[in-house]
N, C-alpha and C positions, 0 to 999 in steps of 0.2 A: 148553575155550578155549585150554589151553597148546598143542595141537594142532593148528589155526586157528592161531595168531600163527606160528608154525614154518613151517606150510605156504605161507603166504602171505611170509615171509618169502623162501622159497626160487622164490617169482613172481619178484622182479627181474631172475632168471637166464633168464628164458625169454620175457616179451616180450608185446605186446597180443596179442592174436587175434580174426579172423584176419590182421589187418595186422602182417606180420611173424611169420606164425604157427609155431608148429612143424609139422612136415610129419607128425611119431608123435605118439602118445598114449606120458604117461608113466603108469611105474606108482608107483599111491599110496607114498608113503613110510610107514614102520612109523611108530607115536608114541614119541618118546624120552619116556625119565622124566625128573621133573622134577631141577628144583636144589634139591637140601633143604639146601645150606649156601651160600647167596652171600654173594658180596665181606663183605669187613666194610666196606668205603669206600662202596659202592652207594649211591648216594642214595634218600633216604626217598622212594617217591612216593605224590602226592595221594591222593584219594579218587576211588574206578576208578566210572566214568561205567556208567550203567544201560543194561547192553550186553543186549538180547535177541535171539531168532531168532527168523521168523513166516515161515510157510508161506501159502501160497496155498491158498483155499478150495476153490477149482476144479480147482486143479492142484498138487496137494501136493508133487512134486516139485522146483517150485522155492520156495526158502528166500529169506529176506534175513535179516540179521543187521546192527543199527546202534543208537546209541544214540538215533537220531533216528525217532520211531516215526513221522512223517508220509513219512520216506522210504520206510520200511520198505510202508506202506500203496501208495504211489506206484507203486516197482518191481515188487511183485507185479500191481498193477493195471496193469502197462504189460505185461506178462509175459502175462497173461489178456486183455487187449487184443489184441497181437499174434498169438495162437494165433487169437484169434475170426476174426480179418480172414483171416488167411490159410490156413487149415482149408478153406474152399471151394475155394481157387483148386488149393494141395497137394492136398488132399483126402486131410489126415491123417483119422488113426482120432478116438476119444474121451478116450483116456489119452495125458498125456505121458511119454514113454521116456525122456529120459535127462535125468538130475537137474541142474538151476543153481543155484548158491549165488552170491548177491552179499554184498558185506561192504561198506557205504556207511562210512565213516569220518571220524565227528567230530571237529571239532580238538583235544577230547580223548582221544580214541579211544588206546590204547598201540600199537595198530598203525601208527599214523604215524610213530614214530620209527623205524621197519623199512621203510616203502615210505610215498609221499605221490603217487602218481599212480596212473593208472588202468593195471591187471596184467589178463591173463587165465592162467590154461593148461588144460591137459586132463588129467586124470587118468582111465585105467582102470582098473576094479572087475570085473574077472571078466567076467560079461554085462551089463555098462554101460560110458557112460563118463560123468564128472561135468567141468562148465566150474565152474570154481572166477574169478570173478571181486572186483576191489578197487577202489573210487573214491573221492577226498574228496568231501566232500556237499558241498563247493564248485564241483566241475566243471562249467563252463557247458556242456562236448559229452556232459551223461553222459546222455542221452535217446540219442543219435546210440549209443553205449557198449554201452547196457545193449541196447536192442534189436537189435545187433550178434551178442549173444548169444543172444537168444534167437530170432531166424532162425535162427542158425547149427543150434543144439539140434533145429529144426523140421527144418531139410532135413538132419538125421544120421538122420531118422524114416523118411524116404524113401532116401537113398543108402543107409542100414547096415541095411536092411529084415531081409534074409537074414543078418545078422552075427549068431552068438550068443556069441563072446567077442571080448575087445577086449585088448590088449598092448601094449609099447612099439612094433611093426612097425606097429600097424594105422596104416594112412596116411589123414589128415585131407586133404590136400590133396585129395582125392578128388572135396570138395566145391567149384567154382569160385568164386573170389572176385568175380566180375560177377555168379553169381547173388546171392549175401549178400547183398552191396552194393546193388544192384539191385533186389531186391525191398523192404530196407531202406526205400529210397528210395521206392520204388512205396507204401512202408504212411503216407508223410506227404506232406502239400499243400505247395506250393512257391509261399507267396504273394507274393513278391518277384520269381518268375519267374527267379532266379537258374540253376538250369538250362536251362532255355529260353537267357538272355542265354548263356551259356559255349557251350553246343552251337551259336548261331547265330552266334557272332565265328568259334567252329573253324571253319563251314562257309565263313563270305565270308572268308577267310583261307586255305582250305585246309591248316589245320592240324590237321583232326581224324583222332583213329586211324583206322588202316584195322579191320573188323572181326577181324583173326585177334590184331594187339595188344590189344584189348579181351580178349578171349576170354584170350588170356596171360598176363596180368596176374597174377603170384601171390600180391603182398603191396598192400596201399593205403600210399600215401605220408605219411611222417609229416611232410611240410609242407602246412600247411592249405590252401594254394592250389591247389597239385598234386590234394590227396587230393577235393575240391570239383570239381574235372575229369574224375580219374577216377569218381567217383558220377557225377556227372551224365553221360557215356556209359554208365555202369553199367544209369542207371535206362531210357533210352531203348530201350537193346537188351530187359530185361526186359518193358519196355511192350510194344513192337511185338510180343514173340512168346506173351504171355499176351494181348492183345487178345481179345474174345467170337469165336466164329467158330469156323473150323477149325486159327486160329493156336490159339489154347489148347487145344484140344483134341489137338494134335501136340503139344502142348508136356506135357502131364501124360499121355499114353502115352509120352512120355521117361523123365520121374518114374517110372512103374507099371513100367516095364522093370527097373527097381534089386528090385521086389520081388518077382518072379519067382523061379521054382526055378532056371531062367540068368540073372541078372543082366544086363546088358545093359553092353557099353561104355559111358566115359561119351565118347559121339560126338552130335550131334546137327543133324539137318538145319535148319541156319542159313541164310539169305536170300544172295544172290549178294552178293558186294560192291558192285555195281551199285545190288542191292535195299538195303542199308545205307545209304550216301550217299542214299539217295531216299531213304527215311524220316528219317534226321536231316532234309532241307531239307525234308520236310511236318511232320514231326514239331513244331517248333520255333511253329508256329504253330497249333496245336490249342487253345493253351489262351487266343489272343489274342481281343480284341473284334472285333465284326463287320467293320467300319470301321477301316482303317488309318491313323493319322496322315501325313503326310506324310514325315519321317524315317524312322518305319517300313517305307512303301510303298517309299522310297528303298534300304532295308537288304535290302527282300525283292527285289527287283531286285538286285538285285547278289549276292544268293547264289541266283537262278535264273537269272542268265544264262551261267553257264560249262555246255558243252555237253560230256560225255564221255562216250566211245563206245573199244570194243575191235575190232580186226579178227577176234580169232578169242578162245575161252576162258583159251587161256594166252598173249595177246599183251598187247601194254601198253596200259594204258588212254593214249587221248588226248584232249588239251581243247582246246575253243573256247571263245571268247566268244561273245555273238549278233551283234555287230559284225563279225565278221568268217567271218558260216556259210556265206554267198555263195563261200568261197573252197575250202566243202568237198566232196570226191569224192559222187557217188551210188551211193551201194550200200545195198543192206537197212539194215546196220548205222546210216548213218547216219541215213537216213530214220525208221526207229524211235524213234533221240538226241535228231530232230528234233521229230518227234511227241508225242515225252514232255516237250520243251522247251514246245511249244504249250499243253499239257495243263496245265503249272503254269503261262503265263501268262494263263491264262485264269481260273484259278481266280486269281490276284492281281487280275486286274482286274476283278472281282467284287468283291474286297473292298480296294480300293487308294483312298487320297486322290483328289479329282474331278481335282485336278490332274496326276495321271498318267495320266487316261483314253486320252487320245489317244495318249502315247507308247508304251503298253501295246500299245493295237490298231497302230500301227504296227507294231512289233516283231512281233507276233502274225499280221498280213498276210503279211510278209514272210516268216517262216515257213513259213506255210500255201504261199506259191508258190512255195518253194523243194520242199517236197513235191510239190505237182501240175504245175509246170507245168515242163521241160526247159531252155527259159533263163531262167538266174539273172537278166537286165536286170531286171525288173520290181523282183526282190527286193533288187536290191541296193540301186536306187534309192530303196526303201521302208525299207532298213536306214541310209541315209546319210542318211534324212530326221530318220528314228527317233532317229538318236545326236545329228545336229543341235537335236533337241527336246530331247535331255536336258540336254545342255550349255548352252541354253539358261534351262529353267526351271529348274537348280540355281544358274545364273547368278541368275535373277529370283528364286529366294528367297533367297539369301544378301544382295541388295539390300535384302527388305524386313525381314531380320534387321537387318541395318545399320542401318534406319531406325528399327526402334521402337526395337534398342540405344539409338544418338545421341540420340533425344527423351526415350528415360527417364533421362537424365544429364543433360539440357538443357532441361526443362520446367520453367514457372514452378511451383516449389513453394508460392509464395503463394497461389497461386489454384487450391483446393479443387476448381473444376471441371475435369473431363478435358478441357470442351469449351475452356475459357478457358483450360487448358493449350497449349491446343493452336492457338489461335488465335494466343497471343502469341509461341509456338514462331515460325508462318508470318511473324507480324510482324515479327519480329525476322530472319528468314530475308531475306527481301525488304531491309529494311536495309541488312546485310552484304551483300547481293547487289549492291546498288547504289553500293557502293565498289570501284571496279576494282580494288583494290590486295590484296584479299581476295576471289578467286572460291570459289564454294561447289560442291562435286560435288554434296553429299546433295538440296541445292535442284534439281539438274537428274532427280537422280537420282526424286523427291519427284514433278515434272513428270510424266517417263515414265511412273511407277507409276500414276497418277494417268488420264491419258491411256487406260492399257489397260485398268484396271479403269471 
């Protein structure tokens, strides 16, 4: 134990992992001997809290060590969790290789007066290397933590295949920090849709990475908003290139390359950047319901209609709106820009609110005749209709937002029925309408809605 408190002591100096991680393995430090004469001042302490260690049944090589035996049960079952789910996709062996130690810490635990947050580092043993990690049993991110660690252990299975010793040089970085991350992410449900929403603001914003800063990324950010961004393109790259198919199957002859008798770079044939930005704007709706709401149909139009096309592999990407594709050259390139634009709105108007039906196939028309047909008149005409519609029906529902708003601030709360609410709402409406001195919009407005439906 005096050994453990030392060691983990000397965590605060090196940092979580892999966010922020070391780029070497360090090596184990010797065990100093104890103190057989302390202070004579030292304070007397309590009685030392029932600290054991419990291995995993499955996978002996990782440990927990805590006074809280339900955590202890927990981590290793999260530890044997994570190997199961991801063993098919890796397609590790049967044994785990290289040894994790957690040390969950209770707020009696005497290791909290030495470090009270979550530590990783590395330490290597010869032909291993061991993640020595530390968390209070308080931490709300220590799910996110612990199996942070234990990817990281999985993919050292595969990259350190052919490694038979390990030293302060061996380089950790080796392993990319989008995969961790990413696959991290890939091993839990996101039932809030929180990356979903993050990846589709970057897209109708244009603020999302390009693929080679994804790919760069060597540390995760320790502000949770930040670090919540980078996972969430972490997870989507990992998604698109494990996908069933021939995606995955390029993607773990990458893996299998590391354990080879030549190793393989770590290089890997990644989608154009082109293909990237297309998969975030399909991506982001995979996991939506059939039927779009109205606001959603809105959100998905607006991050499908910027149009962008390159003249050549290393020229600059350039964008359009669809409002304005009438004014672009014809060449391959664009036509292709154009085609792939058609492609997703057909698939939104498949699944878009009734009430963007038509402005859809507008848009989609026009399109189409700007591909087959030499003069733009048709399409442009079809595009100024198109934009006309939208401005209009975002016009007509902010009206009828307006309207249930006012009535639900302004309806008789006496009268229990919606219909009597709503009766005496009109009655009262007509009143005030017939005082010149007080004109009412929402009454004219109330009319028109009224009229069209």
């Amino acid at each position: 134990m005096k050994r453990r408190i030392l060691l983990f002591a000397a965590l605060t100096l090196v940092g979580s992992f892999p966010a922020g991680a070391p780029v070497c393995a360090q090596e184990a430090p010797a065990t100093p001997a104890p103190d057989a004469n302390p202070a004579p001042d030292a304070p007397v302490a309590g009685p030392a809290p029932d600290i054991s260690t419990s291995a995993s049944p499955a996978y002996p090589q990782v440990t927990c060590t805590s006074a809280d035996a339900l955590a202890c049960t927990d981590t290793l079952q999260l530890a044997s969790d994570t190997r199961d789910q991801l063993a098919p996709l890796l397609q590790l062996g049967p044994a785990w290789r290289f040894p994790v130690h957690i040390h969950v810490m209770t707020p009696d635990d005497p290791l909290t007066a030495k470090i009270n947050r979550e530590a990783a580092a590395v330490f290597s043993q010869g032909a291993t290397m061991k993640i020595e990690a530390v968390l209070p049993s308080s931490d709300p991110e220590a799910r996110e933590f612990l199996q942070r660690q234990f990817v990281t252990a999985l993919l050292w299975e595969k990259f350190f295949a052919t490694t038979a010793s390990f030293d302060k040089h061996t380089r950790l970085d080796m392993v990319p920090l989008w995969l961790v991350e990413g696959l991290r992410e890939w091993l839990n449900e996101d039932p809030g849709h929180n990356r979903e929403s993050i990846v589709r603001r970057a897209v109708q914003s244009q603020a999302a990475p390009t693929l080679a800063e994804v790919t760069g990324w060597r540390e995760l950010s320790d502000d949770r908003l930040l670090g919540l961004w980078q996972r969430a393109f972490c997870y989507y790259l990992v998604d698109s290139l494990t996908r069933e198919g021939s995606r995955r199957e390029d993607f773990q002859q990458w893996l299998a390359g590391f354990s080879g008798p030549n190793p393989s770079p770590s290089q890997f044939h990644f989608p154009m950047e082109t293909d990237w930005r297309r998969e975030l704007a399909d991506a982001t709706g995979r996991s939506r319901d059939i039927v779009y709401t109205w606001s959603e149909t809105s959100s998905e139009l607006t991050a499908a209609e910027t149009i962008a096309f390159a003249s050549s592999k290393d020229a600059k990407v350039q964008t359009c709106t669809l409002d304005a594709a009438a004014t672009l050259p014809r060449n391959p390139v664009v036509l292709e820009a154009l085609r792939e634009r058609i492609f997703l709105l057909t698939e939104l108007e498949l699944r878009a609110h009734p009430s963007w039906h038509a402005i859809l196939e507008l848009y989609r028309s026009a399109l189409t005749a700007l591909v087959n047909d030499n003069n733009p008149d048709q399409a442009k005409q079809l595009l100024q209709e198109a934009h006309r519609g939208r401005i209009a029906e975002t016009d007509y529902h902010q009206k009828l937002l307006d309207y249930v708003n006012w009535f639900e601030v302004t309806k008789d709360y006496d009268d229990t029925s919606r219909f009597g609410a709503y009766f005496n709402t009109a009655r009262e409406m007509e009143r005030v309408e017939a005082d010149p001195a007080h004109p009412n919009p929402i009454r004219a407005n109330l009319l028109q809605i009224e009229s069209e439906l």
